[in-house]
Residue frames as qw, qx, qy, qz and C-alpha x, y, z in Angstrom:
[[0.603, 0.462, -0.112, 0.640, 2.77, -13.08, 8.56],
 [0.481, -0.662, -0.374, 0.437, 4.48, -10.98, 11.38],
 [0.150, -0.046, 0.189, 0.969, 5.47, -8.07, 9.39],
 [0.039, 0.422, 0.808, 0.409, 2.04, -7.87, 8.42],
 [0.192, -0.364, -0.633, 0.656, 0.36, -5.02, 9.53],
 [0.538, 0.391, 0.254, -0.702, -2.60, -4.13, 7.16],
 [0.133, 0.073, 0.843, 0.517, -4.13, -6.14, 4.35],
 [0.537, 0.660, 0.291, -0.437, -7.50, -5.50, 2.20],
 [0.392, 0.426, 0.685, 0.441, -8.84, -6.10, -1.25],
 [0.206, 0.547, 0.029, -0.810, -9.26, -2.14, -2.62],
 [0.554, 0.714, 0.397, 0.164, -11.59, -1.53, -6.21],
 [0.200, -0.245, 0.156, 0.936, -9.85, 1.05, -7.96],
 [0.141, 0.720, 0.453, -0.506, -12.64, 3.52, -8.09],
 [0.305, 0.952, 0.018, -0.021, -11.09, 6.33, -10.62],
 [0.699, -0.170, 0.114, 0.685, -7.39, 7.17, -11.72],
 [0.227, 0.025, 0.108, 0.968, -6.33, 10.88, -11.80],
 [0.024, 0.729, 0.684, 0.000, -9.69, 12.08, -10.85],
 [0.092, -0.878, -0.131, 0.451, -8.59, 15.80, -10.48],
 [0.564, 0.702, -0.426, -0.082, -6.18, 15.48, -13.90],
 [0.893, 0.210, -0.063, 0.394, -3.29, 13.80, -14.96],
 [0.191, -0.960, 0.119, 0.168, -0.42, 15.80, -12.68],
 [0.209, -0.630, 0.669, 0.334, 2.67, 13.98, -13.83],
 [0.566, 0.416, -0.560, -0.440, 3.77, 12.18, -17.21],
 [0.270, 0.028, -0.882, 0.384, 5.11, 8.55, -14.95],
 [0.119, -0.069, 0.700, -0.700, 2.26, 9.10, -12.21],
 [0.438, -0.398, -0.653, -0.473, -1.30, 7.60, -11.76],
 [0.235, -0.229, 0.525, -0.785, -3.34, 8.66, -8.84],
 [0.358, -0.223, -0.897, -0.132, -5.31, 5.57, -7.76],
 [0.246, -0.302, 0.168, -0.905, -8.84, 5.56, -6.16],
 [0.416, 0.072, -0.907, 0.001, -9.73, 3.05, -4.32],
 [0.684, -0.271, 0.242, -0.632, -12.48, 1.58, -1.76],
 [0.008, 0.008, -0.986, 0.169, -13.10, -1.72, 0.03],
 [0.329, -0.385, -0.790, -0.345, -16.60, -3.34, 0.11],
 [0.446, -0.659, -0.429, 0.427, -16.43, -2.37, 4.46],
 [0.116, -0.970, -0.213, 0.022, -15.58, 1.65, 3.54],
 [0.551, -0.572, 0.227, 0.564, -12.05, 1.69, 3.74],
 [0.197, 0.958, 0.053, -0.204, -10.75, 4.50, 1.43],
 [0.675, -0.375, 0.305, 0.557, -6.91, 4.64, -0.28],
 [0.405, 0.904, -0.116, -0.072, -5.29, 7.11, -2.67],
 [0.640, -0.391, 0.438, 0.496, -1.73, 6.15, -3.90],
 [0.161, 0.817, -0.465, -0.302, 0.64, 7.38, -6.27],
 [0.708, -0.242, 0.582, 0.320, 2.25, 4.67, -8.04],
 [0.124, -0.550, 0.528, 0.635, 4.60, 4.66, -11.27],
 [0.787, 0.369, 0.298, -0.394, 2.11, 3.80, -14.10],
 [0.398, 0.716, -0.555, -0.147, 5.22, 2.57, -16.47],
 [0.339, 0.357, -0.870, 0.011, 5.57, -0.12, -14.07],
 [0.179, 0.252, 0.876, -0.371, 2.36, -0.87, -12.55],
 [0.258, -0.130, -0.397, -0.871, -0.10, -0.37, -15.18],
 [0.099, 0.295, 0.896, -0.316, -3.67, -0.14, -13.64],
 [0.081, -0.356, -0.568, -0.738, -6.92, 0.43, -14.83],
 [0.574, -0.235, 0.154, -0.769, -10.54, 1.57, -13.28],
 [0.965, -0.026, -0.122, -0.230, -12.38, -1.54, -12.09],
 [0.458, 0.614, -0.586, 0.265, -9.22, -3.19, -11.01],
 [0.752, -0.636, -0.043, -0.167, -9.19, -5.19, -7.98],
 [0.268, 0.615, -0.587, 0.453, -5.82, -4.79, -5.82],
 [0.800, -0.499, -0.324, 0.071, -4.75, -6.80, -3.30],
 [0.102, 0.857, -0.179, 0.472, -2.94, -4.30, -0.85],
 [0.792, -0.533, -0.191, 0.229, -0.40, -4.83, 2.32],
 [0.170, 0.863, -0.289, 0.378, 1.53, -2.89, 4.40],
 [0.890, 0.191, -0.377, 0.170, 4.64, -4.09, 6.04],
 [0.587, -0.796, 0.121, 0.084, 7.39, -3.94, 8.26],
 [0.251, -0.588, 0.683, 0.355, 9.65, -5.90, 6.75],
 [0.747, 0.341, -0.362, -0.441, 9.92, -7.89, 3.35],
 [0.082, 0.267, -0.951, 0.130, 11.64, -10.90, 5.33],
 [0.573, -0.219, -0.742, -0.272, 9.00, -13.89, 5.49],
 [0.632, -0.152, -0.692, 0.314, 9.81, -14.49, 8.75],
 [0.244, -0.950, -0.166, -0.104, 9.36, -10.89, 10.24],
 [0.616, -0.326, -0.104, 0.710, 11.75, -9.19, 12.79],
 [0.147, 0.914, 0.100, -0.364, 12.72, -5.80, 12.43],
 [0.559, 0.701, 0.130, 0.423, 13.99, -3.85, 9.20],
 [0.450, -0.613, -0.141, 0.633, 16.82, -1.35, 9.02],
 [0.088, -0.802, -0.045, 0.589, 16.07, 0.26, 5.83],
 [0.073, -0.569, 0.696, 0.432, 19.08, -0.93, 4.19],
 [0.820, 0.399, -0.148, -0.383, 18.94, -2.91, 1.03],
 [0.474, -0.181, 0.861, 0.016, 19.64, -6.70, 1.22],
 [0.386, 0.228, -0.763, -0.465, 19.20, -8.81, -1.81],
 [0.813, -0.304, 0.112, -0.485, 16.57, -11.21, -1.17],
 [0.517, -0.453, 0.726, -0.012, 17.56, -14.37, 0.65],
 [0.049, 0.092, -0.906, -0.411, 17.72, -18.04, -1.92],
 [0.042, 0.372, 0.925, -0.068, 14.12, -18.45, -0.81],
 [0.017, -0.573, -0.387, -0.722, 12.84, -15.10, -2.04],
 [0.061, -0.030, -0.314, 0.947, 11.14, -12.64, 0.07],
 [0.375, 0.690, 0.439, -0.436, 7.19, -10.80, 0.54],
 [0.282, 0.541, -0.160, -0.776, 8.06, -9.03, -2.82],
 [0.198, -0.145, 0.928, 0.281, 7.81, -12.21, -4.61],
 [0.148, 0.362, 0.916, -0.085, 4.79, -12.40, -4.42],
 [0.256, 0.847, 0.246, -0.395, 2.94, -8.57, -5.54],
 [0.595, 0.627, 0.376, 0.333, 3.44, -6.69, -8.82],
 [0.058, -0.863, -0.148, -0.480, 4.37, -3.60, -7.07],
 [0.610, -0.649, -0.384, 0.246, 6.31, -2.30, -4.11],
 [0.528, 0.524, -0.263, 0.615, 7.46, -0.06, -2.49],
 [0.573, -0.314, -0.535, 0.535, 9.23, 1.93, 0.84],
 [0.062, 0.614, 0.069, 0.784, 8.45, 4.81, 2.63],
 [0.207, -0.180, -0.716, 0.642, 7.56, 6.25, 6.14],
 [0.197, -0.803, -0.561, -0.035, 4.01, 7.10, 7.81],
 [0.220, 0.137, -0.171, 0.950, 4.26, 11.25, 8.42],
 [0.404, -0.249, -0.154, -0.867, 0.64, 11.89, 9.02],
 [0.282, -0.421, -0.862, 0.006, -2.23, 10.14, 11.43],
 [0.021, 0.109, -0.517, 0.849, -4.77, 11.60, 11.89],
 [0.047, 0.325, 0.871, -0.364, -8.30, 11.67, 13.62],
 [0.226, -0.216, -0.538, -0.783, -11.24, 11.91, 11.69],
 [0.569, -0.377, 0.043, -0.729, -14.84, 11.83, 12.54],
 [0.912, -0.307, 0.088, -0.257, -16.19, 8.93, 15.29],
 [0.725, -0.518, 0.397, 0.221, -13.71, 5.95, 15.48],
 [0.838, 0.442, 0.241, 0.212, -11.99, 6.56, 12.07],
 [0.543, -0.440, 0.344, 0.627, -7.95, 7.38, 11.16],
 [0.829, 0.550, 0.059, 0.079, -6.52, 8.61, 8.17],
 [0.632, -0.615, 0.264, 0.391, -3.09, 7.89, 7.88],
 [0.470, 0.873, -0.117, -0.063, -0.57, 9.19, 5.04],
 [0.706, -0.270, 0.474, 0.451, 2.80, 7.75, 4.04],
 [0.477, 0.810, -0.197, -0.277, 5.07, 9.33, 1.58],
 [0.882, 0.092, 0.429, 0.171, 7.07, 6.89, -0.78],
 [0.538, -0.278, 0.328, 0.725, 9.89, 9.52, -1.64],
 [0.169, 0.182, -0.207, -0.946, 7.53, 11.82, -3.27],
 [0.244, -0.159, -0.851, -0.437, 4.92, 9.34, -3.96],
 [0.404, -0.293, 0.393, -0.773, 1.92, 9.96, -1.80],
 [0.290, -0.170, -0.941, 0.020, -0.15, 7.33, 0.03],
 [0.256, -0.328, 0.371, -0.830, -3.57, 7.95, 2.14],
 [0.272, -0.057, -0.950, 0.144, -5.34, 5.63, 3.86],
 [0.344, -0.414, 0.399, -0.742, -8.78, 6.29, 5.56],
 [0.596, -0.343, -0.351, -0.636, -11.12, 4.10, 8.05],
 [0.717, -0.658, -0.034, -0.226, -11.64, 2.67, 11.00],
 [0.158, -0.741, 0.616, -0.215, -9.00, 3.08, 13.83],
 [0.609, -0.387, 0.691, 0.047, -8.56, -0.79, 14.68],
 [0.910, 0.349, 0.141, 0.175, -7.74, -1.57, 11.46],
 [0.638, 0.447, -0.165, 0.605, -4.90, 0.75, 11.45],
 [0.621, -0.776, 0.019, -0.104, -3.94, 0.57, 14.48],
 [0.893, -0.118, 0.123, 0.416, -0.51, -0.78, 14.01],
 [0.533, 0.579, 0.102, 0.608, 0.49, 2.11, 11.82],
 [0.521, -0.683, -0.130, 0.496, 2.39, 4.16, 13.59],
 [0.228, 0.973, 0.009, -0.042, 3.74, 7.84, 13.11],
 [0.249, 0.812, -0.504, -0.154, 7.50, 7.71, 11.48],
 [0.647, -0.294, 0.690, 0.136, 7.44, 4.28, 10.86],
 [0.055, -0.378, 0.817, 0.432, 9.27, 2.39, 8.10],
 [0.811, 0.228, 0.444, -0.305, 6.53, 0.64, 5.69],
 [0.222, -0.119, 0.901, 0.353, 6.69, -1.62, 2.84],
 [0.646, 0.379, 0.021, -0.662, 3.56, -0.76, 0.26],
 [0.168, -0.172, 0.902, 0.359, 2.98, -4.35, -1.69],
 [0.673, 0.403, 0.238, -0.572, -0.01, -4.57, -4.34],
 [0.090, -0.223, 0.686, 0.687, -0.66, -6.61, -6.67],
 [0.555, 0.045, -0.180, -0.811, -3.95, -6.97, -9.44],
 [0.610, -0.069, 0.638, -0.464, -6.22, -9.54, -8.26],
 [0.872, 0.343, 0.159, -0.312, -7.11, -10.57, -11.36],
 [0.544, 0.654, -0.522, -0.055, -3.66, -11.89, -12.04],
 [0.397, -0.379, 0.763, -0.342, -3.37, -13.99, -8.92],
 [0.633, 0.122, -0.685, -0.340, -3.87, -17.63, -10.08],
 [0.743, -0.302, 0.468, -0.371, -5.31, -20.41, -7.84],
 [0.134, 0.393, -0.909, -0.026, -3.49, -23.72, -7.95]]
């Protein structure tokens, strides 16, 4: 996919490890098998997740199949559907934070209109992410993905 520009399988580790801050809000904790790290905010009314949870996670450019660039603006999806078709979960927001952590490792931070996102580990995996760009958060739970 050419919009594509991270993917990973994350455990969810803990929710609200420091409390419950809002009534609507789960703070997910989350880890890949390789180290990669992810805290997100997401509306727990309409993504209901538990500990132990396995998420399949990507961040975008655009939700058009086909890539190209985004302007932002909402477009109904086309007759042949779109990337959201396919996750439980999405949403839009813009990288405001990268930064450099110890040896070759990022952490990068994207805020989703108040929602927070953080992201840490190694720099050539998120390398693409770039500082005020436009992303597309899509997750859904792994253990709802059927195999045909």
């Amino acid at each position: 996919m050419a919009s594509n520009l991270f993917s990973a399988d994350f455990d969810v580790r803990a929710l609200n490890e420091n409390g419950k801050k809002f009534e609507r809000v789960n703070r997910l904790h989350c880890r890949t098998d390789d180290g990669l790290e992810m805290v997100v905010d997401v509306n727990c009314e309409l993504f209901n997740v538990k500990a132990h949870d396995k998420l399949h996670v990507v961040l975008a450019s655009t939700l058009n199949p086909q890539g190209g660039e985004d302007d932002g603006l909402y477009k109904p999806p086309a007759k042949d559907g779109d990337l959201s078709d396919g996750y439980d979960y999405v949403m839009h927001g813009t990288v405001f934070l990268i930064k450099h952590i110890e040896n070759q490792s990022l952490e990068v931070q994207i805020s989703f209109g108040g929602l927070l996102f953080r992201l840490r580990g190694e720099q050539q995996l998120l390398d693409q992410l770039e500082m005020d760009k436009n992303v597309y958060l899509l997750m859904r739970k792994q253990n709802d993905m059927m195999d045909f």
